[in-house]
N, C-alpha and C positions, 0 to 999 in steps of 0.2 A: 286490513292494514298490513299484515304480516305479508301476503302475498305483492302488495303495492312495494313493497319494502325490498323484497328477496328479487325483484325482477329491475331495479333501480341498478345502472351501471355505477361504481365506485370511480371515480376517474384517480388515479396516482402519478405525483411527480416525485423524482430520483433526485435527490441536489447532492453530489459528492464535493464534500472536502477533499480536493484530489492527493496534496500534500498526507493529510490524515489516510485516507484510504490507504496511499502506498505501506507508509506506517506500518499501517493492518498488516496487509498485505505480507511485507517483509517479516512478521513477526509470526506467523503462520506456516512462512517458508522456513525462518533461519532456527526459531528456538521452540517452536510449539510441535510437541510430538507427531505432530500430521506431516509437519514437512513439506507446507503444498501452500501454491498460493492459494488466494479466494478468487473466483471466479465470478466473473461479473454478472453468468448469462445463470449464472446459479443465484446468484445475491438476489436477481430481480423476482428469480420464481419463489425463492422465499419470503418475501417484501410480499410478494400478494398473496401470499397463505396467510403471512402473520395479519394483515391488514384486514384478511376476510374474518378469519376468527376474532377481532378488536370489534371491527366494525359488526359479526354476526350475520354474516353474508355468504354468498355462493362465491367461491374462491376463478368461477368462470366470470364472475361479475366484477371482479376486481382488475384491472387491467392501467397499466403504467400509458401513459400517454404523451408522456415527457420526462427526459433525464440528462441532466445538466454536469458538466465535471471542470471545476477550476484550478487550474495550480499554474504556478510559477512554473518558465522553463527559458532554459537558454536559446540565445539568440541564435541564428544560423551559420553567422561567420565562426561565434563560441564554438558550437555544436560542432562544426567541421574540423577543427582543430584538435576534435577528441575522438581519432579514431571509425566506428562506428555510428556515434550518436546518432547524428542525422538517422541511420536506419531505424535504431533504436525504437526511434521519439516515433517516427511513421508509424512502427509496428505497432505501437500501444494507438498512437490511435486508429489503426487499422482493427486492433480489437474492441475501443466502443465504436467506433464507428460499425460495426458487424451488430453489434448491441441497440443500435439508434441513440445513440449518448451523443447528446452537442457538446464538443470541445471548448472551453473558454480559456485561453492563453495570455499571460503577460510574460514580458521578459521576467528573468530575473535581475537585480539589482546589486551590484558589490557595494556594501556598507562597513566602511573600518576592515576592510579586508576580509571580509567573507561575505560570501551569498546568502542574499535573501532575498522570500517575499513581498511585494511592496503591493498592497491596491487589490489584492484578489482578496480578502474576506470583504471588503467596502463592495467590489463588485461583486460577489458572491448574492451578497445582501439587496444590493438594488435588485440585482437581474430576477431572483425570486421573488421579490414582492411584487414586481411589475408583470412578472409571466403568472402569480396566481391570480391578479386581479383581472388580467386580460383573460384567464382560459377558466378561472374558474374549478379550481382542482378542489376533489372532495378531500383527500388527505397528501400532505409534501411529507415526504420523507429526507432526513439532512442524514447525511453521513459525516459526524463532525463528533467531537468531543470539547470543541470549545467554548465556554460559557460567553463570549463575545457576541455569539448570537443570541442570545436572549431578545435583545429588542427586535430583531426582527420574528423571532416567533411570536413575542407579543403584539406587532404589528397583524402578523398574519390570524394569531386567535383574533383580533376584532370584524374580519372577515367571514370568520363562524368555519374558517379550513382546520381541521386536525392537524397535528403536528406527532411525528413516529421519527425518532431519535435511536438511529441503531450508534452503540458506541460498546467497545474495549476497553475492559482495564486489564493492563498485566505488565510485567517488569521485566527488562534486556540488556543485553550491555553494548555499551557504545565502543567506539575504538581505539578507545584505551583502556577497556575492560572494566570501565567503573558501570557500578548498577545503577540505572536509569528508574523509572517507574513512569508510566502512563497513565491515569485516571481523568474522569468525564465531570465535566464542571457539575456540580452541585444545582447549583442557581438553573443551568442550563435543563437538567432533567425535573427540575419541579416546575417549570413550564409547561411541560410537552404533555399533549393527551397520550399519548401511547409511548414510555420511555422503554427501550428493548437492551437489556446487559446481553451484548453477544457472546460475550467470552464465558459466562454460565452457561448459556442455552447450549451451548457447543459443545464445550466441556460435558456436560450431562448427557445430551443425545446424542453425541457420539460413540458414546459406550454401549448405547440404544442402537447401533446402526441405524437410525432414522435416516433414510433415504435425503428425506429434504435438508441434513444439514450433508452428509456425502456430498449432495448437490453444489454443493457451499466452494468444493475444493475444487481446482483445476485438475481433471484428470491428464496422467504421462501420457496416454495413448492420442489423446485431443492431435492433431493433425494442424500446422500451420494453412495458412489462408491459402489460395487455391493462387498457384504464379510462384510458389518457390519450391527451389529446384535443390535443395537440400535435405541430409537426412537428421534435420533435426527436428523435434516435434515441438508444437506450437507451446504449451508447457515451458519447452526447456529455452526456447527465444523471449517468452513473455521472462522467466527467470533470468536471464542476461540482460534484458533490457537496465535492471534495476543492480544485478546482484554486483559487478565485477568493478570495483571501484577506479576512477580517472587517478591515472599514475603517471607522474611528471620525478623523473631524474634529478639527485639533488644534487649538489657540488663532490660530496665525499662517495668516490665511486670504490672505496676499498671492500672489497667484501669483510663481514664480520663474524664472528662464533658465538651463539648462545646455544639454548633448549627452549622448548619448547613447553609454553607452559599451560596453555589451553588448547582444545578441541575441540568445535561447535562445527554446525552443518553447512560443510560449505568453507569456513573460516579459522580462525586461530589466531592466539597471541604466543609469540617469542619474548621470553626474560631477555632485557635489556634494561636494566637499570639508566635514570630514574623512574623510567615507563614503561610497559610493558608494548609492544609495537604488534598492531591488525597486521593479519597479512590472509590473504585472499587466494583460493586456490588457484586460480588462472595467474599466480607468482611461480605455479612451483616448479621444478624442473628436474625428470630424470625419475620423479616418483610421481603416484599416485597419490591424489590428496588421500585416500580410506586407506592406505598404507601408512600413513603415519600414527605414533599415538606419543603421549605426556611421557616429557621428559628425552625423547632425541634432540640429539644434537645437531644443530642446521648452519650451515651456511648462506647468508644473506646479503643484499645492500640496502642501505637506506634510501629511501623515493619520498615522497610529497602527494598526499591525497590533494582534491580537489581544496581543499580548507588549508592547504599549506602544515598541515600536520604529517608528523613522522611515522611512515608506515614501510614495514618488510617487501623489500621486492627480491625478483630473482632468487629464490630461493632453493636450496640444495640440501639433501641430506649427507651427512657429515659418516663417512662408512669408517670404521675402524679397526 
């Protein structure tokens, strides 16, 4: 029996909350000691170690055979109106696409004045129950934190498929520098045969240099896709795609004086009372973002993120 067993292929599907993923994603780059994004081509070879040892298997017998990514994303005429986007958006999916990851796309939707998702977890949900019951996957893997799935993993345990729940918890600041906190539905992990805390495992085996969570990050050296003629590395494109926030000019184009009250990777808030104002290295001007630290004095103007909120642009150091 044991031998009937170990020679048995595992079949695995990938469902990315793609919204959720970037999430991750961003929070690995911006505030988590590593400084790195997570790598897709890494996430999957650890998806089939953790799955071999759940399931008690030969980790050669475990193999993805399907992986799905949903999110929201602006429409094309949007997209061209912001600079680079359009490249942007290609490049990511030029990277699952290298991955064999099916793309699934809705527009985004303006609701009360800001963007949102509209119809991708509903689609999220059908398109997985209908691809497990047509192919038949021994374990789906969700990359999600939302307890909104619940019935569909209860749909798919009736099916006799495993369900393996990679999710993050850990806490960030948004851009106005209030503390945030991310945590994984409750409801959602006492479903799931296999619920995986990624943000321990990491945390723990990285101090381990376990190779297989190294694997996890995007390596600097990584080399962009074969067709471009630039010397940026594929790493620091997949990091622009996401990092450098849409910047729209607002009426009061005077420059202002504060200091500078924070310093994150990449980022910063400037004191400007009532709130303290993001502002984004690709603002700065004349300096190096690692050349700055808390408490200089800057010279700025105020711009409009994508959410019509107040954020530092043009940004100068104030010499004296």
């Amino acid at each position: 029996m044991q031998s009937q067993k170990s020679s048995k292929l595992t079949r695995i599907a990938v469902i990315y909350d793609g919204n959720y993923f970037l999430h991750v994603s961003n929070y690995y780059n911006y505030s988590h000691e590593r400084r790195s994004r997570i790598s897709i081509s890494g996430l999957h070879e650890f998806i089939r170690a953790q799955v071999a040892l759940e399931e008690q298997t030969d980790f050669r017998l475990c193999q993805i055979v399907d992986a799905h990514y949903f999110r929201g994303r602006l429409n094309a005429h949007e997209a061209s109106q912001r600079g680079n986007q359009l490249f942007y958006d290609r490049l990511f999916d030029d990277i699952l696409m290298s991955e064999g990851v099916v793309t699934h796309y809705l527009p985004v939707k303006t609701f009360q004045g800001s963007r949102q998702e509209k119809g991708i977890d509903v689609w999220l949900a059908l398109e997985t129950f209908e691809l497990t019951i047509s192919k038949q996957f021994d374990v789906v893997v969700l990359i999600t934190a939302d307890g909104d799935y619940v019935p569909l993993i209860r749909k798919l345990n009736t099916l006799g498929t495993r369900i393996m729940v990679l999710s993050w918890d850990f806490e960030y600041y948004n851009d106005e520098g209030e503390k945030l906190v991310t945590r994984t539905s409750q409801d959602l992990l006492k479903e799931v045969s296999y619920p995986v805390a990624m943000h321990e495992m990491i945390d723990t085996r990285l101090r381990k240099n376990d190779p297989l969570i190294q694997n996890l990050f995007v390596k600097q050296s990584t080399r962009m896709v074969a067709g471009d003629d630039t010397n940026m590395t594929f790493a620091q494109e997949y990091d622009r795609y996401t990092a450098a926030p849409t910047v729209f000019d607002s009426e009061d184009s005077e420059y202002k004086i504060s200091t500078i009250r924070s310093l994150k990777n990449g980022y910063g808030f400037i004191n400007y009372p009532p709130n303290n104002l993001f502002f984004h290295y690709t603002s700065l001007n004349d300096i190096d973002f690692n050349e700055l630290q808390v408490d200089d004095e800057v010279k700025f103007r105020i711009g409009k993120n994508a959410e019509s909120k107040d954020i530092a642009i043009d940004v100068h150091l104030e010499h004296n």
